[in-house]
C-alpha positions in Angstrom: 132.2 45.6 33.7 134.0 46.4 37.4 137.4 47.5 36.8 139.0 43.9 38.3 138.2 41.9 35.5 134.6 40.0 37.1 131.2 40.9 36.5 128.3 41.4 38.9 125.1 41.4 37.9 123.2 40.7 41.7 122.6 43.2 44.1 119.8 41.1 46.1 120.7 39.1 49.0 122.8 36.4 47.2 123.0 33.3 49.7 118.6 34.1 50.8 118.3 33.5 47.0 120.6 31.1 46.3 119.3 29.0 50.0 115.1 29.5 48.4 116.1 28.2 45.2 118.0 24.8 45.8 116.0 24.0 48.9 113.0 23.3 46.6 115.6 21.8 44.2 117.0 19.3 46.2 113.9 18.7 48.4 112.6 17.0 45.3 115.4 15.4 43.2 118.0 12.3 43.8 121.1 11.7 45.0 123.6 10.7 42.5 126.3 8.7 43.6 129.9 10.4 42.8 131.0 7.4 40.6 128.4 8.3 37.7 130.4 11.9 36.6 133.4 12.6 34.6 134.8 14.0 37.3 135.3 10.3 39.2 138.6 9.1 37.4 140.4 12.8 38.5 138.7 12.5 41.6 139.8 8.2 42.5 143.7 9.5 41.5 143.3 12.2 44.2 142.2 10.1 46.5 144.8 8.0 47.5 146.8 10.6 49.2 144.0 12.7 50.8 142.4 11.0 53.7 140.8 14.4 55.2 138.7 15.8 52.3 136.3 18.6 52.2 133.3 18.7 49.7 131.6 22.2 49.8 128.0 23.3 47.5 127.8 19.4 46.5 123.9 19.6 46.8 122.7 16.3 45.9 125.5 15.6 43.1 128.5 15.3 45.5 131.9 14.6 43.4 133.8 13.4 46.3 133.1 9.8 48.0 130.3 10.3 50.4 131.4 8.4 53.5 134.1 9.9 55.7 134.0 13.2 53.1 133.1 16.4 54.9 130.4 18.4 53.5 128.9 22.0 53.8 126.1 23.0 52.2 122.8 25.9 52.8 120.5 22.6 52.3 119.0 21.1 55.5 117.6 18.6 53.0 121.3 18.3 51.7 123.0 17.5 55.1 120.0 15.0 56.1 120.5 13.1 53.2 124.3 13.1 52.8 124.9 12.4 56.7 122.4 9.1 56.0 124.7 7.9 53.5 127.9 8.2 55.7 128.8 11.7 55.0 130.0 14.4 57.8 127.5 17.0 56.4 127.1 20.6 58.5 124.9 23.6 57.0 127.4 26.4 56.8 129.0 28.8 53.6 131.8 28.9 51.9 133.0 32.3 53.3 133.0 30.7 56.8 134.3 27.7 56.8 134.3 25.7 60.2 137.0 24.6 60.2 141.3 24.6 61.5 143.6 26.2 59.5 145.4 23.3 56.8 142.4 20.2 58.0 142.1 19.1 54.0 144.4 17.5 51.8 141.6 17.6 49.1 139.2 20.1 49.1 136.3 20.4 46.1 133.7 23.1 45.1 132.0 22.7 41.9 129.9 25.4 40.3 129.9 27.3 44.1 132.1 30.0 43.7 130.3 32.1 41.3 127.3 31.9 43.8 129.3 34.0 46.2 129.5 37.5 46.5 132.5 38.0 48.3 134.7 35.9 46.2 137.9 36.9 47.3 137.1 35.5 51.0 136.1 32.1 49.5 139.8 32.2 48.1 140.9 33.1 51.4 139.1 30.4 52.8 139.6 27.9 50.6 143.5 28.3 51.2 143.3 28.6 54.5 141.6 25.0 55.2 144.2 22.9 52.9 147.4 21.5 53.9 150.6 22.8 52.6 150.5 21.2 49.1 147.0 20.4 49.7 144.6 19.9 46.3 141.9 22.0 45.0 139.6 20.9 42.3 137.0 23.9 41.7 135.0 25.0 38.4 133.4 28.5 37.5 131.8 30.1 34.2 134.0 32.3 31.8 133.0 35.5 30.3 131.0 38.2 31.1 129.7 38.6 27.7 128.3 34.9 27.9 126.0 36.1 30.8 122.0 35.1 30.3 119.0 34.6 32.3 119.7 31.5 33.6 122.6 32.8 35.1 120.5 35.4 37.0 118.0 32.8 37.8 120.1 30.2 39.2 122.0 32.7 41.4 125.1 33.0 39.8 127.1 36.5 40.8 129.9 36.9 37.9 130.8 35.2 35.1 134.8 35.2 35.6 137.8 36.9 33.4 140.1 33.8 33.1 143.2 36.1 33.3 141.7 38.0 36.5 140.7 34.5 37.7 144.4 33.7 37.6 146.0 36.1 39.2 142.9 35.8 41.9 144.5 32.1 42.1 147.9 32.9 42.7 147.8 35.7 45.4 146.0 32.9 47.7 148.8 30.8 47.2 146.5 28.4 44.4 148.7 27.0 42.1 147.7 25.9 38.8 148.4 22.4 37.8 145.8 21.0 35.4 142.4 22.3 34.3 139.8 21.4 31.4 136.6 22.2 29.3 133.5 21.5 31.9 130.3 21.9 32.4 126.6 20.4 31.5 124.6 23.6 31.1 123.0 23.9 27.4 124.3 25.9 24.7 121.0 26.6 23.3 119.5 30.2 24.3 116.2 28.8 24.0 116.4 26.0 25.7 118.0 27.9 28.1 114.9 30.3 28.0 112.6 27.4 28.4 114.1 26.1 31.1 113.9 29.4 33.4 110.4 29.7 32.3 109.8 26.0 33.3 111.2 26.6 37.0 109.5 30.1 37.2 105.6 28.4 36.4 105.7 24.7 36.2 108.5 23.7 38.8 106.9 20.5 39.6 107.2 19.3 36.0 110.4 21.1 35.4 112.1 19.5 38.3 110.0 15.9 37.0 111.7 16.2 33.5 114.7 17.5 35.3 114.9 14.1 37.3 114.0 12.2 34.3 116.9 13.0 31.9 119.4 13.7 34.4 120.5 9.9 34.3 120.4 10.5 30.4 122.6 13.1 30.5 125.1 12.0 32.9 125.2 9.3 30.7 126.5 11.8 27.6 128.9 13.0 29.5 132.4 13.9 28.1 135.4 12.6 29.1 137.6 15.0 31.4 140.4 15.9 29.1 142.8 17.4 31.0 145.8 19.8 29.8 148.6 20.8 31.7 148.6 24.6 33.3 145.9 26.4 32.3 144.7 26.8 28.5 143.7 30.0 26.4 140.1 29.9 27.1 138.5 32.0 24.7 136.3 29.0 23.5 135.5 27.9 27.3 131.8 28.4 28.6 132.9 27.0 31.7 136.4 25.5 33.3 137.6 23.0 36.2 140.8 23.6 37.7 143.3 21.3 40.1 145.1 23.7 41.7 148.0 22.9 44.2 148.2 24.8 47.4 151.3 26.5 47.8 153.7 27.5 51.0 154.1 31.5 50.0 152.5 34.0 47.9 154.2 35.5 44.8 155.1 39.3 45.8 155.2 42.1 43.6 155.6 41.4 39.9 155.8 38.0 40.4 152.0 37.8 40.3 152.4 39.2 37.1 155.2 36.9 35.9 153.9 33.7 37.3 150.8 34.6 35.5 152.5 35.2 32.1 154.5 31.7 32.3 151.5 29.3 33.5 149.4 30.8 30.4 152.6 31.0 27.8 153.3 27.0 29.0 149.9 25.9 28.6 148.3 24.5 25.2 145.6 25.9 23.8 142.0 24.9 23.5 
């Protein structure tokens, strides 16, 4: 367990594993159109006051409308397809973003951040491209001690602390607004199991079945139930947060104090 609240498991080169693995993922599965997730009603409020919107990591299951959205993504097979449907897709990471200082009113990055290894300049960057009360909808695991294999095999770095994750938040000037329970990824270790072992020595079936109930369970979906602030997340696997880009950073104990009222404010889950 490092000392700041995150675990690392991965010492190989992250983004050359994470690039070889969803290459061959999206070089042989769909696109899925935005409207078909949970995420769509959040997503349709946002968007009538954020014109200039920034998707990054959407592989083939982009959550923001495709045409006129910018995109960045490791995928050449990504951009291709996204710029054919009426995207502005570049290849690029989420550490270097290519863009001015405050360009988005909306930015998204769903299940991306816990593929980096240097976190804390994702933050950075993911401030510095949003407006001054700019939006940012993001998920990321919880809990260390929920780590597995498929973690590991999908190139996943940490698993986050939720109350490191917040104060993370807050000294990049991320505020808090709403979050919620997310996430599709099985709770079953052996399913879980199977599926790595499916990937690892039968990927063209794997990625057949893979593309065969994906529909299915896009259909099963949950609703987003969203909750003020941020909840006690003990129970969470994985959360989403909309987060509200602020004009100044808390300083000195205020991190600390900001911290303690968003979580005593919030219900729990």
């Amino acid at each position: 367990m490092a000392g700041d609240g995150k675990t690392t498991r991965v010492t190989v080169d992250v983004t050359g594993t994470n690039r070889t693995f969803y290459n061959a993922l999206w070089s042989e599965t769909r696109l899925t159109r935005p409207e078909k997730f949970n995420t769509w009603p959040l997503i349709a409020e946002l968007l009538a006051t954020s014109s200039a919107r920034l998707e990054i990591g959407p592989g083939l299951r982009p959550r923001l409308p495709i045409a006129g959205t910018h995109f960045i993504d490791l995928s050449p097979a990504v951009v291709q397809r996204l710029n054919a449907s009426g995207g502005l897709a570049r290849q690029g990471t989420l550490t270097a973003l290519p863009f001015e200082d405050a360009s988005f009113d909306l930015v998204c990055a769903f299940d991306v951040i816990e593929h980096v290894e240097d976190d804390l300049a994702a933050f950075r960057e993911l401030s510095r491209v949003l407006k001054h009360n700019g939006v940012l909808v993001f998920s990321v695991p919880l809990h260390a001690d929920q780590w597995t294999e498929f973690d590991a095999f999908v190139g996943h770095v940490r698993r986050y602390d939720p109350s490191q994750l917040l104060v993370t938040l807050l000294e990049h000037r991320l505020i808090p607004e709403k979050s919620a329970l997310f996430g599709m990824q099985p709770k079953s270790p052996r399913l879980l199991a199977l599926g790595v072992w499916m990937l690892t020595h039968k990927r063209s079936s794997a990625l057949f079945w893979y593309n065969l109930f994906l529909p299915i369970s896009i259909l099963l979906q949950k609703r987003l139930t969203l909750c003020p602030g941020v909840p006690q997340a003990d129970g969470m696997a994985e959360i989403l947060l909309v987060c509200r880009r602020g004009g100044g950073a808390p300083e000195g104990g205020g991190n600390v104090r900001e911290l303690k009222r968003l979580i005593e404010s919030s219900p729990e889950v």
